[in-house]
C-alpha positions in Angstrom: -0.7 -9.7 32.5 -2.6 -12.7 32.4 -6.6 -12.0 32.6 -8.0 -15.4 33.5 -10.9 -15.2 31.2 -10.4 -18.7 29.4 -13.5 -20.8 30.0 -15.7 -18.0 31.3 -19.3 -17.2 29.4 -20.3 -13.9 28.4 -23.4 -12.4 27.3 -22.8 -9.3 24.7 -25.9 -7.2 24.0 -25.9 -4.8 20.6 -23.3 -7.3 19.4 -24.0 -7.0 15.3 -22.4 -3.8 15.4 -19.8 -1.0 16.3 -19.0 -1.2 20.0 -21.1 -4.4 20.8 -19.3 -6.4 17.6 -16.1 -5.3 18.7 -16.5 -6.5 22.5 -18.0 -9.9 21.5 -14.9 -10.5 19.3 -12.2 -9.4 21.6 -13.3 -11.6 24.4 -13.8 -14.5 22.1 -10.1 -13.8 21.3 -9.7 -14.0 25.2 -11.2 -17.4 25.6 -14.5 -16.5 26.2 -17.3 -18.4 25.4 -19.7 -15.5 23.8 -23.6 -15.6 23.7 -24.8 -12.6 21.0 -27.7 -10.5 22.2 -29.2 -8.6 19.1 -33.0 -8.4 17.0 -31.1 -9.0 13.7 -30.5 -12.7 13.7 -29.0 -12.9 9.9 -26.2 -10.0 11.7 -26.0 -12.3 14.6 -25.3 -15.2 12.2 -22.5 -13.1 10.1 -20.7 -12.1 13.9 -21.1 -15.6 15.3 -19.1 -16.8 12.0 -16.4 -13.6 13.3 -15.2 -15.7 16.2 -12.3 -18.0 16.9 -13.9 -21.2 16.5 -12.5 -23.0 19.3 -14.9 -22.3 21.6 -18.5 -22.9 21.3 -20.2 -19.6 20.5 -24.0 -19.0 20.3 -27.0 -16.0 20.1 -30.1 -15.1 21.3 -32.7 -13.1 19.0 -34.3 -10.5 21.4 -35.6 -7.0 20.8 -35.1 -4.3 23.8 -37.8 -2.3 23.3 -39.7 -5.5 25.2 -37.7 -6.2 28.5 -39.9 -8.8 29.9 -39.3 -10.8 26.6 -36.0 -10.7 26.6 -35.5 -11.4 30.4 -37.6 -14.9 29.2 -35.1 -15.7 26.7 -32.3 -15.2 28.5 -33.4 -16.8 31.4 -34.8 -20.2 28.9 -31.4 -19.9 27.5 -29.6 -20.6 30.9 -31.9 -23.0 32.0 -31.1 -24.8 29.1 -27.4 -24.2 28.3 -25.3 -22.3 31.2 -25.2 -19.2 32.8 -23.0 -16.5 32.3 -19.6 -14.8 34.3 -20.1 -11.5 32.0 -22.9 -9.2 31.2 -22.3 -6.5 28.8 -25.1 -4.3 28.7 -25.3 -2.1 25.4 -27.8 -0.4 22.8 -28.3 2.0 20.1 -28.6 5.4 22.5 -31.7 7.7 21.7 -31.9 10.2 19.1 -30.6 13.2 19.2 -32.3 16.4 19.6 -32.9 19.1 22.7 -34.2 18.2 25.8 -37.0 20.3 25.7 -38.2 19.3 22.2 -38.6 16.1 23.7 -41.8 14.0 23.8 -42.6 12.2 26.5 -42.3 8.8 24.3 -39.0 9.5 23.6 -38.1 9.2 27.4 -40.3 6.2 28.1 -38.6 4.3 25.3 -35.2 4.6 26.2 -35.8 4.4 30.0 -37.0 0.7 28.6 -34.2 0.2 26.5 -31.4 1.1 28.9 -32.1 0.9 32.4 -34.9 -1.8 32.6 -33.1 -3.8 30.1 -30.0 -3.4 31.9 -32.3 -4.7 35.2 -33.9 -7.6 33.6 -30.9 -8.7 32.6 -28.6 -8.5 35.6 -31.6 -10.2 37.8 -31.3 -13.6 35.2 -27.5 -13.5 35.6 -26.3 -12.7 39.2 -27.7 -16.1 40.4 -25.3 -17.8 38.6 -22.8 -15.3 39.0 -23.2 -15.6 42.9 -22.8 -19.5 42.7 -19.2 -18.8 40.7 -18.2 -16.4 43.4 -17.6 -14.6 40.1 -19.3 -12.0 37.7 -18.5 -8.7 35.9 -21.6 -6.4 35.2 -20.6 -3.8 32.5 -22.8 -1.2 31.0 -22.3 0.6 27.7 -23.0 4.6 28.4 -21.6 7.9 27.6 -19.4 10.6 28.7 -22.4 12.6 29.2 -22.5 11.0 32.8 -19.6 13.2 34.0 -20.8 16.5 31.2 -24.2 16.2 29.6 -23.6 16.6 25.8 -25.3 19.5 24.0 -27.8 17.9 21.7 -28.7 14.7 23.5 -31.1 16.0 25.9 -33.3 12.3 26.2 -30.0 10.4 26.0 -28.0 12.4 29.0 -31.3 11.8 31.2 -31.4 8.4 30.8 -27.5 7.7 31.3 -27.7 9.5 34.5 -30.0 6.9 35.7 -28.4 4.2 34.5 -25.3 5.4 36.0 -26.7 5.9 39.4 -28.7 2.4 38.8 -25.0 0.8 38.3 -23.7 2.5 41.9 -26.6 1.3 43.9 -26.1 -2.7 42.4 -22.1 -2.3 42.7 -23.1 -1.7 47.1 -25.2 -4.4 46.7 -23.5 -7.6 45.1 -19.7 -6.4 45.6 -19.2 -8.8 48.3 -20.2 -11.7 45.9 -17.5 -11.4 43.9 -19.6 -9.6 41.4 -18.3 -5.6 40.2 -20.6 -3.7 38.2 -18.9 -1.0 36.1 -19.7 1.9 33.3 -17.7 2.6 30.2 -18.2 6.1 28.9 -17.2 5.7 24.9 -15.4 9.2 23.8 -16.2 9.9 20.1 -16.6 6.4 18.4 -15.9 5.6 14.8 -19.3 4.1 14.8 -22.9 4.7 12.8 -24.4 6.6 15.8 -21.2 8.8 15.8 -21.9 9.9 11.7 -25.9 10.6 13.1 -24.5 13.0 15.5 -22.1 14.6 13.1 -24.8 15.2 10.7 -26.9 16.8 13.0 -23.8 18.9 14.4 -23.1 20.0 10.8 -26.6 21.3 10.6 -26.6 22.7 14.2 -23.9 24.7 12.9 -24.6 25.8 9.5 -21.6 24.3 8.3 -20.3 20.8 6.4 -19.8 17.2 8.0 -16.2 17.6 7.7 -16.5 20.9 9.5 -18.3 19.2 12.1 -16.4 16.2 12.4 -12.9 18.5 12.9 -14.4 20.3 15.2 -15.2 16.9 17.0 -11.7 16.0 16.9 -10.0 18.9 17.9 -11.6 18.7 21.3 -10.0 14.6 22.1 -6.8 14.6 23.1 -5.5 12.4 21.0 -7.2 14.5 17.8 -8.9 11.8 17.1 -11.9 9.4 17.1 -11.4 5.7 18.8 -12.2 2.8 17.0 -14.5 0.2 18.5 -11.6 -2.1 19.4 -10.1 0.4 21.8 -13.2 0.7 23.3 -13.4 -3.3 24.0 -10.1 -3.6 25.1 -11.5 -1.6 28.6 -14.3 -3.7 28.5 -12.5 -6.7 28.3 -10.0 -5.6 31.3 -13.6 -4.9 33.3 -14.3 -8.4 32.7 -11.3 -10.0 33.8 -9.9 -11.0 37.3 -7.0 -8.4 36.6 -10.0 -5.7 37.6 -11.2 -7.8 40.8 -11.0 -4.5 43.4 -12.7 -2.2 40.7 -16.3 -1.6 41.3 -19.0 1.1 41.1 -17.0 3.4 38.5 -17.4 5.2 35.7 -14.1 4.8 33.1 -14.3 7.3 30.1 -12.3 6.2 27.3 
């Protein structure tokens, strides 16, 4: 299957890291030209050195918890360099903890971090996306979309909005050429995932490696993914191969 992604630009947000690292890399090997979105510019420098060098790879230092600043970067970036055929929307998810215990900052913050970040970001790059006839809108969320997760009571509110936010832009640009899809990670080998096993252990009275069998036991496969097989779906999204699939949620 030939994906048709060589020459295309992408813009990779979370991308020192876990899920975001792992996406960035696998569409580099792809062909893609990669722009890093992170706060952590010596991590951005360590990734950008990551990628196949034959394409020329680049980052922008922006922090999410200010959308209006990064929507300004991004857009001084394009104006300056190009714009992009693929936005992968990602970041950090909230902390855990019950719904109800939750304060009302905890809410506001992550309602800034995911779904006007997401916004901002999609209103710089659709222009250009439109122009191309071309574009590929993918947000990083959670299973909790389809089953709110016990635990997670800020993060599973916020999801749901991003979600519903992705279905309303899918109506809206489909017919430019331009899908706008969700990946749901299952269980991640990632730095979030050993935060939530801690606080399952505790929730539970028991050890992390109690908690994290119990995890397991529950996947199919009896086991955790690894970033990589996370990227591989987002890399599929991105690619002409996944032209006719818009507006969707796809747990992995």
């Amino acid at each position: 299957m030939n994906l048709n992604l060589n020459n295309k630009y992408a813009l990779v947000c979370g991308s020192t890291a876990g899920i975001g690292r792992a996406t960035a890399i696998a569409l580099a090997q792809e062909g893609v030209q990669v722009t890093l979105v992170a706060r952590n510019e010596s991590k951005l420098k360590e990734v950008l050195a990551e990628l196949p060098s034959q394409r020329k790879h680049n980052y922008i230092v922006a922090d999410f918890t200010n959308p209006e600043e990064l929507k300004l970067k991004v857009s001084d970036y394009i104006s300056k360099n190009h714009g992009f055929h693929v936005l992968v929307n990602n970041t950090g998810g909230p902390k855990a903890g019950t719904v109800l215990d939750a304060n009302l900052d905890e809410f506001e913050s992550a309602f800034i971090q995911h779904l006007k970040c997401n916004h901002v970001l999609a209103q710089a790059v659709i222009p250009f996306m439109k122009t191309e006839g071309y574009g590929r809108i993918i947000n990083m969320i959670s299973t909790s979309v389809k089953q709110p997760i016990e635990g997670l009571g800020v993060s599973n509110t916020i999801r749901g909005a991003v979600a519903n936010w992705r279905k309303t832009l899918a109506t809206e640009v489909g017919p430019f050429g331009i899908t706008v899809n969700n990946v749901l990670p299952g269980a991640t080998a990632t730095e979030r995932l050993t935060s939530i096993l801690h606080n399952v252990a505790k929730k539970i009275n028991g050890s992390y490696e109690q908690a994290e069998a119990m995890m397991k036991n529950v996947t199919p496969a009896k086991r955790f993914a690894e970033p990589e097989e996370i990227a591989n779906a987002v890399v599929f999204l991105a690619s002409e191969c996944a032209g006719y699939i818009n507006g969707i949620n796809l747990p992995v």
